[in-house]
DRENTORKOL-3810 file (N, C-alpha, C; in nm, 4 decimals):
REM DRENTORKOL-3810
@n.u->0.0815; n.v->-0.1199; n.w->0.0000; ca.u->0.0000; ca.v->0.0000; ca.w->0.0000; c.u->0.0852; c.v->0.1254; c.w->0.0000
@n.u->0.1754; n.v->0.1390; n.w->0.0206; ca.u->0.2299; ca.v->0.2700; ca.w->0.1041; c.u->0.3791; c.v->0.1958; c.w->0.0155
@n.u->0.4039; n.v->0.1491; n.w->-0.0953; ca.u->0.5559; ca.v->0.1038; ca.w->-0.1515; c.u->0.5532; c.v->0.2018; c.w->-0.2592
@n.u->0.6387; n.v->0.2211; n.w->-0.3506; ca.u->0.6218; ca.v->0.3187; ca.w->-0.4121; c.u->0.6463; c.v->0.1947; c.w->-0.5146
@n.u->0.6064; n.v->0.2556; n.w->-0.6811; ca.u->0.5699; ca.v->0.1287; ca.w->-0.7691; c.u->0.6799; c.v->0.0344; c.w->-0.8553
@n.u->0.7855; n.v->0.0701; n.w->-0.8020; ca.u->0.8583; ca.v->-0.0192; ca.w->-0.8302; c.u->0.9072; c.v->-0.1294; c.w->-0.7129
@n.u->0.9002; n.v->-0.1138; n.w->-0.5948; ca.u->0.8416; ca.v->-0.1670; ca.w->-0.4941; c.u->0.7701; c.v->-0.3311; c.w->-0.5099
@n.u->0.6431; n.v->-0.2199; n.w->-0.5314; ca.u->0.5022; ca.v->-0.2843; ca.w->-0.5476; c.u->0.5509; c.v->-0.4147; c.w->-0.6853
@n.u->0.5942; n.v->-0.4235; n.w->-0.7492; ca.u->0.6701; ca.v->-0.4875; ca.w->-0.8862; c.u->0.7428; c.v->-0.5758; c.w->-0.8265
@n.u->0.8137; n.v->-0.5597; n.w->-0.7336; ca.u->0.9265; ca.v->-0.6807; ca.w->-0.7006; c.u->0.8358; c.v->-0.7847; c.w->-0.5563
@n.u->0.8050; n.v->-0.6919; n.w->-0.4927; ca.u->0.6349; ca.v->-0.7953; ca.w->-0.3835; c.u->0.5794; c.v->-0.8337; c.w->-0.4650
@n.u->0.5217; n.v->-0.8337; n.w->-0.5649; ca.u->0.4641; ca.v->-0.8966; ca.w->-0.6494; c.u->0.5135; c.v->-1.0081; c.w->-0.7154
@n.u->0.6057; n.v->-0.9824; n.w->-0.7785; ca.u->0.7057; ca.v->-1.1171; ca.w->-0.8595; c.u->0.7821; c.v->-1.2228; c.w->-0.7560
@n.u->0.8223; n.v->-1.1743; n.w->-0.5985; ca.u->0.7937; ca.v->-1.2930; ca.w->-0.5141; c.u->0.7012; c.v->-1.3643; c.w->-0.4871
@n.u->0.5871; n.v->-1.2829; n.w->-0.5003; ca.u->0.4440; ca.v->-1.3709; ca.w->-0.4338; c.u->0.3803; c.v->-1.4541; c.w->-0.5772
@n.u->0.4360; n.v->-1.4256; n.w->-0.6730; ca.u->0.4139; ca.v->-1.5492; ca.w->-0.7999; c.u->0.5108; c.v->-1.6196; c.w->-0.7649
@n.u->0.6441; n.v->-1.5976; n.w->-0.7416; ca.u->0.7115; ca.v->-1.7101; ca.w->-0.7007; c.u->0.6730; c.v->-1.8179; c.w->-0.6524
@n.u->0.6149; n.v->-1.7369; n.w->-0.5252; ca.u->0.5736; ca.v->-1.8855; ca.w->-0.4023; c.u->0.4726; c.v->-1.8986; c.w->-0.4527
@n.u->0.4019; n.v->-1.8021; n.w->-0.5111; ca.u->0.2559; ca.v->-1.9114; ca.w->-0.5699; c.u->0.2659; c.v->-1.9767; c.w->-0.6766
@n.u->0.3758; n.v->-1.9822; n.w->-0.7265; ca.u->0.4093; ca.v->-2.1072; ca.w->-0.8277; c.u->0.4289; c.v->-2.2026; c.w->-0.7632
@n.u->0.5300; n.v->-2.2122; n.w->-0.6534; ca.u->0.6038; ca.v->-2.3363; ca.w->-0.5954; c.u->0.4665; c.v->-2.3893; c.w->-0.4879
@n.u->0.3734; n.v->-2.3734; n.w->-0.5087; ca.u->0.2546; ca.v->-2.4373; ca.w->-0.4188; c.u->0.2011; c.v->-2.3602; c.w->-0.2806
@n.u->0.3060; n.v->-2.2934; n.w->-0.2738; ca.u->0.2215; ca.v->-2.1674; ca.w->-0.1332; c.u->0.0975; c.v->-2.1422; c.w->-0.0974
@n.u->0.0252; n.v->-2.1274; n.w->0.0098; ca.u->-0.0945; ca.v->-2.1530; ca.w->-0.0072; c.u->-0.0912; c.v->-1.9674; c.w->0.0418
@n.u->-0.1588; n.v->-1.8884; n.w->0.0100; ca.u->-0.1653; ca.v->-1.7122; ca.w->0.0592; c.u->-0.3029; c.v->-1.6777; c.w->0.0209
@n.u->-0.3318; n.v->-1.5819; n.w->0.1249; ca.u->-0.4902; ca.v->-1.5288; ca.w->0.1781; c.u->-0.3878; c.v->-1.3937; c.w->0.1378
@n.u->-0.4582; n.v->-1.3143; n.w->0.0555; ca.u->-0.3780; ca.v->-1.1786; ca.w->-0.0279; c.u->-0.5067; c.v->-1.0817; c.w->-0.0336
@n.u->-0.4939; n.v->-0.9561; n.w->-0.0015; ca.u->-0.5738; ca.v->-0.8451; ca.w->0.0241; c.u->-0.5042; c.v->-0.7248; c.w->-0.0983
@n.u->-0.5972; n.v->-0.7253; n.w->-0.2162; ca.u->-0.5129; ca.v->-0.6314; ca.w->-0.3251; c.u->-0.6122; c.v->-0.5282; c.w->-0.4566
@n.u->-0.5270; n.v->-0.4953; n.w->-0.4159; ca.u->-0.6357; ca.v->-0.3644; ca.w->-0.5586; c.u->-0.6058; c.v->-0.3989; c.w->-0.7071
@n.u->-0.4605; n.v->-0.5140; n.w->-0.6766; ca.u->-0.3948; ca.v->-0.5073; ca.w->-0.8098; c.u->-0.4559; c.v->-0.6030; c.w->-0.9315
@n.u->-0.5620; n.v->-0.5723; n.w->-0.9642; ca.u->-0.6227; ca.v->-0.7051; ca.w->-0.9765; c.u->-0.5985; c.v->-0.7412; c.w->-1.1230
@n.u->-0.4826; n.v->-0.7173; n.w->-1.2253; ca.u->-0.4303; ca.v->-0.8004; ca.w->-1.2923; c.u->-0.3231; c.v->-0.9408; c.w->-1.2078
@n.u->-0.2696; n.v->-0.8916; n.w->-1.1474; ca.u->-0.2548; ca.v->-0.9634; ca.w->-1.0207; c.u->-0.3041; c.v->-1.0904; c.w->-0.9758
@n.u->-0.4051; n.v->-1.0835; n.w->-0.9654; ca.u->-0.5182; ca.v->-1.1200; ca.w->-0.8219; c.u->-0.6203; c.v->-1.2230; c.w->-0.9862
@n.u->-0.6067; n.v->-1.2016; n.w->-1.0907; ca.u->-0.6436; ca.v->-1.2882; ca.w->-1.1965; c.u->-0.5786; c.v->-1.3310; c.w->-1.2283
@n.u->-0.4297; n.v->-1.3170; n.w->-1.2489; ca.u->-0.3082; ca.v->-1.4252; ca.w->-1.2863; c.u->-0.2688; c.v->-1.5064; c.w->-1.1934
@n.u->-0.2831; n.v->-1.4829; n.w->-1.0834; ca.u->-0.2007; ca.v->-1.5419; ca.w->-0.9249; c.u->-0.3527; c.v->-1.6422; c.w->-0.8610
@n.u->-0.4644; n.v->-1.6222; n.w->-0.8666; ca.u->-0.5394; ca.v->-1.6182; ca.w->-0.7267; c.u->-0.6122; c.v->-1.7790; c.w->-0.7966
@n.u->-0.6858; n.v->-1.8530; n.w->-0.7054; ca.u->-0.7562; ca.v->-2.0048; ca.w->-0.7686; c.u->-0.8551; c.v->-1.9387; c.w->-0.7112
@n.u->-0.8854; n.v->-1.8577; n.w->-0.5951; ca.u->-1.0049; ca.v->-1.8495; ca.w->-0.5409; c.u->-1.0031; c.v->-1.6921; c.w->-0.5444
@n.u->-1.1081; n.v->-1.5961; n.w->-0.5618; ca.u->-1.1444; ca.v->-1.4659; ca.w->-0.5773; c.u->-1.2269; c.v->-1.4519; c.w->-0.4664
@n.u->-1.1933; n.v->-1.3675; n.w->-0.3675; ca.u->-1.3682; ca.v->-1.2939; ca.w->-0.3102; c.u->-1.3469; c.v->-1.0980; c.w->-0.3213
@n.u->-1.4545; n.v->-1.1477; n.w->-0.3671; ca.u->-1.4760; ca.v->-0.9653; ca.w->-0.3717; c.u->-1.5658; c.v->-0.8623; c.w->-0.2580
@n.u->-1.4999; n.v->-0.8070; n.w->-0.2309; ca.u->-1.5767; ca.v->-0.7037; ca.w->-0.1276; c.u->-1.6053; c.v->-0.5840; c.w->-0.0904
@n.u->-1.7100; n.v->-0.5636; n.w->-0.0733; ca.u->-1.7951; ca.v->-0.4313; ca.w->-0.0811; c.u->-1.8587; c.v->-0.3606; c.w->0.1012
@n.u->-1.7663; n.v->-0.2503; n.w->0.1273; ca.u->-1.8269; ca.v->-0.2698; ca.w->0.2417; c.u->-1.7818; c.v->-0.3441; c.w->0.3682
@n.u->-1.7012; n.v->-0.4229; n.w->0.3270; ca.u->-1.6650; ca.v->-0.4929; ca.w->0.4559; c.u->-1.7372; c.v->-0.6323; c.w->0.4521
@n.u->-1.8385; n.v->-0.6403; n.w->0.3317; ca.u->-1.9002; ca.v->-0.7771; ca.w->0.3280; c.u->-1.8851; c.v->-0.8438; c.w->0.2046
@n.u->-1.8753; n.v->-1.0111; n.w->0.1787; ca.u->-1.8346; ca.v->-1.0796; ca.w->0.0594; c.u->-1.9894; c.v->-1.0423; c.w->-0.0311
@n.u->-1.9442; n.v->-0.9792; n.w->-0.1806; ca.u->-2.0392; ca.v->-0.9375; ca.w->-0.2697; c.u->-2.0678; c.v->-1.0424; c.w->-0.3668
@n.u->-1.9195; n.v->-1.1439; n.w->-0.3462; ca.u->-1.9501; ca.v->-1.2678; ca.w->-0.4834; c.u->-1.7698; c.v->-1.2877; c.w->-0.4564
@n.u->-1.7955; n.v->-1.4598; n.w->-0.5157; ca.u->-1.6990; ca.v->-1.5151; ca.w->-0.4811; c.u->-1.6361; c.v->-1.5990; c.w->-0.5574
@n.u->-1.5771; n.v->-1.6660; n.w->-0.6441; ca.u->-1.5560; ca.v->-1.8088; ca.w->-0.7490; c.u->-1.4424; c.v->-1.7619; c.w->-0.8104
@n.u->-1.3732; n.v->-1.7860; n.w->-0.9218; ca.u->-1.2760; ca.v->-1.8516; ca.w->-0.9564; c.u->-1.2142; c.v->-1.7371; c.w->-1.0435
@n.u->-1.1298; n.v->-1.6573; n.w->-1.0989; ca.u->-1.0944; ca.v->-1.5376; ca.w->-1.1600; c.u->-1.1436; c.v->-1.5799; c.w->-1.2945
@n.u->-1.1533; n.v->-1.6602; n.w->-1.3381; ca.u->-1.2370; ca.v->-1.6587; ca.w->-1.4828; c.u->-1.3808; c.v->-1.6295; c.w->-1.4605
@n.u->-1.4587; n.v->-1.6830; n.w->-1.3536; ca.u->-1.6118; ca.v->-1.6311; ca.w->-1.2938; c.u->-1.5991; c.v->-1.4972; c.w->-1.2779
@n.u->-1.4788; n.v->-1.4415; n.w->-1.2303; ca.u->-1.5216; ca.v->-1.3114; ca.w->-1.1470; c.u->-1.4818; c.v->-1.1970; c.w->-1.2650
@n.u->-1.4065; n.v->-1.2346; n.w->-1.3557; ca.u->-1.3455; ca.v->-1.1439; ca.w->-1.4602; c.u->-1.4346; c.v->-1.1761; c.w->-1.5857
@n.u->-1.4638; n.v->-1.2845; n.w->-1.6030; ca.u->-1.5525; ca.v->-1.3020; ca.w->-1.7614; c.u->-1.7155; c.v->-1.2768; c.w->-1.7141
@n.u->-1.7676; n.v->-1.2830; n.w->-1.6200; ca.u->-1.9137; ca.v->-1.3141; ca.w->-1.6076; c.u->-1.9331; c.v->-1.2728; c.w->-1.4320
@n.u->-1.9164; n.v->-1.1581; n.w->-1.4133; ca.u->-1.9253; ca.v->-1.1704; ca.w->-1.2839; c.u->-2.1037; c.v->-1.1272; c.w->-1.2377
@n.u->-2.1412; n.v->-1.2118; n.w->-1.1245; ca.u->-2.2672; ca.v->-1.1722; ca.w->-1.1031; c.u->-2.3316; c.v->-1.0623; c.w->-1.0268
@n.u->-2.2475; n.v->-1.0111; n.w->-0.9520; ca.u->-2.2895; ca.v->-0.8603; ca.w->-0.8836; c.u->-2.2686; c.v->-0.7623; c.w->-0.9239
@n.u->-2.3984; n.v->-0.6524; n.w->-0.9467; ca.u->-2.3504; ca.v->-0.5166; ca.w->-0.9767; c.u->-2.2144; c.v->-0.4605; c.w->-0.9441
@n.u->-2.1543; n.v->-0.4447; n.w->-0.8171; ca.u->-2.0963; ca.v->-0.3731; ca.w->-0.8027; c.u->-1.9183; c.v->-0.4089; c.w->-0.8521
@n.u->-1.9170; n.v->-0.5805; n.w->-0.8556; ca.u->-1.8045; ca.v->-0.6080; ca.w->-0.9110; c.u->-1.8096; c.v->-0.5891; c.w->-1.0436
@n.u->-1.9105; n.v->-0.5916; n.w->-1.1039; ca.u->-1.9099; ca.v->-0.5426; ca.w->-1.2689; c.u->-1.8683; c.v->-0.4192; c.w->-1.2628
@n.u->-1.9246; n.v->-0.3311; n.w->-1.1761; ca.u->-1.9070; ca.v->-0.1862; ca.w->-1.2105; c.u->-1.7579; c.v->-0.1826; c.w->-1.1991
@n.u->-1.6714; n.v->-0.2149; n.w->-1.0686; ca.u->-1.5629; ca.v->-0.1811; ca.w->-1.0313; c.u->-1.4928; c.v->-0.1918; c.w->-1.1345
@n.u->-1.4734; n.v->-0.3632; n.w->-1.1971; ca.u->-1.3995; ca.v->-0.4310; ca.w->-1.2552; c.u->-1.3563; c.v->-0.3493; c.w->-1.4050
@n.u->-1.5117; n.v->-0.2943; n.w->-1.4357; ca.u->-1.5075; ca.v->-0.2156; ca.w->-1.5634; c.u->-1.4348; c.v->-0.1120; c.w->-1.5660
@n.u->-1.4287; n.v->-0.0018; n.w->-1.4847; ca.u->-1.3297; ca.v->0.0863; ca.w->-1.4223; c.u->-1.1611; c.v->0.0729; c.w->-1.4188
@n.u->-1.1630; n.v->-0.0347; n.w->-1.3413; ca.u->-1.0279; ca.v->-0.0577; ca.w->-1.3103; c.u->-0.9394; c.v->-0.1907; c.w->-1.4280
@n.u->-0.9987; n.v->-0.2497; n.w->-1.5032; ca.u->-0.9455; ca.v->-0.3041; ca.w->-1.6174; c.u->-0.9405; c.v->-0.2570; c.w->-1.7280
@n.u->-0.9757; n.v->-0.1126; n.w->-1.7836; ca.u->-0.9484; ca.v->-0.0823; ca.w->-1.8715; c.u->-0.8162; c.v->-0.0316; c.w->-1.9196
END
């Protein structure tokens, strides 16, 4: 949060590391090219509460809640 972005680039390319080599990580991130290349399980949250939950191809190709559509549209372009 607070790394500046080249930083943020090298935390990142460790945490594919270990999530290549089988690591199991509970990850809290905005980065969500990220968080679709890296993650088996997605939850999304709104509020402080789970809005929708399944697999980064569910949550990026077809997602079912307003508000992750809205976000997603925003922040993947």
């Amino acid at each position: 949060s607070a790394l500046d972005p080249e930083m943020v680039g090298e935390v990142l390319e460790v945490m594919k590391e270990l999530a290549e080599e089988g690591m199991t990580m509970a990850v809290v991130t905005h980065e969500m090219k990220f968080a679709q290349e890296i993650g088996d399980r997605l939850i999304f949250m709104d509020e402080g509460l789970i809005v929708e939950e399944g697999t980064p191809q569910q949550i990026f190709t077809e997602p079912s809640n307003a508000r992750t559509r809205s976000f997603l549209t925003r922040v993947m372009q």
